[in-house]
N, C-alpha and C positions, 0 to 999 in steps of 0.2 A: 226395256220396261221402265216405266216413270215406276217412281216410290213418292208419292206425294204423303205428305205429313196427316194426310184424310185416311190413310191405312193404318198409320197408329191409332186414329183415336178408333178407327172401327175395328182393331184387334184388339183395344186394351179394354171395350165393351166386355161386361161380365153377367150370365156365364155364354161364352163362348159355345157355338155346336162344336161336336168332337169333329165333325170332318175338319174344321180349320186347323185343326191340331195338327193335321198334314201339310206339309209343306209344299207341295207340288199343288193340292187343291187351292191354296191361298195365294203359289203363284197364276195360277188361271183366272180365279177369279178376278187379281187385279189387273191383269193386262183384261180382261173381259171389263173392266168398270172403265179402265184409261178409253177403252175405247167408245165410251158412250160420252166418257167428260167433256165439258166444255170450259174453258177460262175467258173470264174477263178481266180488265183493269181497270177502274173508275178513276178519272184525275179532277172531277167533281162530286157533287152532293148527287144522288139520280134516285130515283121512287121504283125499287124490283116492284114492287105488287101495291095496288091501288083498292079502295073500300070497292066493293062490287064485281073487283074481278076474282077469279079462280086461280088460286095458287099451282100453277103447272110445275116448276122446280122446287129442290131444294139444292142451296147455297150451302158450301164450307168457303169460312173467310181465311186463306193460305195467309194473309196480315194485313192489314186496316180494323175496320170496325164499321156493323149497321145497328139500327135502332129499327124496334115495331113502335109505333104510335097511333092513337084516335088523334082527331082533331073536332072538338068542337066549336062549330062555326057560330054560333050564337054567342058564345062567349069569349069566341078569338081564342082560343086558349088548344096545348098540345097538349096530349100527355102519353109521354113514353113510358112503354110498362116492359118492355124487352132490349138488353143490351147484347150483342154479341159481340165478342175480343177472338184474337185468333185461336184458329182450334177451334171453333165451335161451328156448327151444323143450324142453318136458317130455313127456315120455311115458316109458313102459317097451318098446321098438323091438320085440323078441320079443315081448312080448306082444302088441303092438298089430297086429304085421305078422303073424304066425304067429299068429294066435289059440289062442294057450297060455296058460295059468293065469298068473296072475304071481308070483314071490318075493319081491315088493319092496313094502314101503311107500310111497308116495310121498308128505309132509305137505307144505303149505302155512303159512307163517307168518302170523302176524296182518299185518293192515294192508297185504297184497297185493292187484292188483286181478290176475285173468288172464283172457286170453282163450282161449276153447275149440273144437275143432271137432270132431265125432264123426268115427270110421272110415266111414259110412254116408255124411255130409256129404265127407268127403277123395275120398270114391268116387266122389259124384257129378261135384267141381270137377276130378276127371282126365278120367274120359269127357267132361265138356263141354271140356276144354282138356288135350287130353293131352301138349303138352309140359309139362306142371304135376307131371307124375311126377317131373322131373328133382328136385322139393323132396324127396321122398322119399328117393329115393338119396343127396340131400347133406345130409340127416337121419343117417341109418346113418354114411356118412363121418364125418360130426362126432362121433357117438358113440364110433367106433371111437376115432377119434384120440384122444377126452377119455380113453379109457380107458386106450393104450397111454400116456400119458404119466401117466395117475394110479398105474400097475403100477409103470412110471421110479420116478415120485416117490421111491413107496414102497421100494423096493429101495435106492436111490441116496444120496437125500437121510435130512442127521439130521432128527427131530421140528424143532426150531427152524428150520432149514432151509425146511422143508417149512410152516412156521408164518408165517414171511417170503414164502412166496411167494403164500400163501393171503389175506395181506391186503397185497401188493399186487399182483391181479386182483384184489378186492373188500374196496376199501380202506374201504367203511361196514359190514361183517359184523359189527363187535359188536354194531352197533345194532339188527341184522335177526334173531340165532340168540343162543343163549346158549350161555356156556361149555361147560355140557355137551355142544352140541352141535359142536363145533370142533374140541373134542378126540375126539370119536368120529371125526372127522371126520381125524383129524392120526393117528390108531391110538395115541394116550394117554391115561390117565385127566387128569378137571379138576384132579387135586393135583399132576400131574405139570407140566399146563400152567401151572401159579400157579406154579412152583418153577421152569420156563422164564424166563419173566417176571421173576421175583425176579433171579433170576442173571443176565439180561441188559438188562434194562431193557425197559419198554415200545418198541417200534420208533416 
């Protein structure tokens, strides 16, 4: 039976159904998930999901790192609005839950491995263990929250602010993304970000 690091964060989810509180029902269930997962390895940049299409998986990144972005074409211009570091659980939720087109790119960086499960696969492991929906719900929740505080961020905090806090929750991110994309990432251009830098010193 794999023990992949995607069973910690989906036990350390709170609150827990009491069935997981059983140890034999938590080993079923994971030899029941190992058997729907999928892994891949990226040794390039690659696009999981494209604007227009429907989000069929969701992704846990086992280490590397992806980004969700728009891109608008009228102004050449990207703008990432979602970071995942390992440990964290990717999809597009609308998309995936509501079977609606998506808006969002989602790219993967090189030198990531993830693991994957289709909507068809997540379908199955609720009907065979349905308090296993509870991971859904605390999917959405975590989104929401990432969001109302990425909204915060932005309103609240200055660029450098917001620059500081972004490497430290993911204090190896230059290693994973490039400049360009950190500051799409921060709502600055990369000369605005060197000129950060300059005037305050590397952190």
């Amino acid at each position: 039976m794999q023990s992949h690091r995607l069973f910690d964060v989906l036990f350390s989810m709170n609150p827990l159904p009491k069935e997981l509180a059983n140890e034999a029902n938590r080993k079923d269930l994971i030899e029941y998930i190992n058997s729907k997962i999928g892994f891949s390895h990226h040794t390039h940049r690659q696009l999981l999901l494209n604007p227009g299409q429907i989000a069929d998986h969701i992704y846990f990144v086992e280490s590397g790192m992806a980004r969700g972005y728009y891109d608008d074409e009228l102004k050449e211009k990207e703008y990432t609005i979602c970071l995942w570091d390992e440990q964290t659980i990717i999809t597009e939720p609308q998309s995936f839950l509501k079977r609606t087109p998506s808006q969002l790119y989602i790219e993967v960086m090189p030198g990531s491995r993830l693991l994957s499960i289709s909507r068809q696969h997540l379908s199955d492991i609720i009907n065979a263990f349905p308090y296993a929906e509870i991971f859904t719900r605390c999917l959405m929740l975590q989104y929401v929250s990432y969001h109302t505080k990425r909204t915060h961020d932005l309103i609240s905090l200055s660029a450098w602010e917001r620059y500081l806090d972004l490497l430290q929750k993911h204090p190896k991110i230059e290693q994973k993304i490039s400049k360009e994309i950190i500051a799409s990432y921060l709502g600055i251009t990369p000369q605005s970000l060197s000129r950060l830098i300059k005037d305050n010193g590397h952190p």
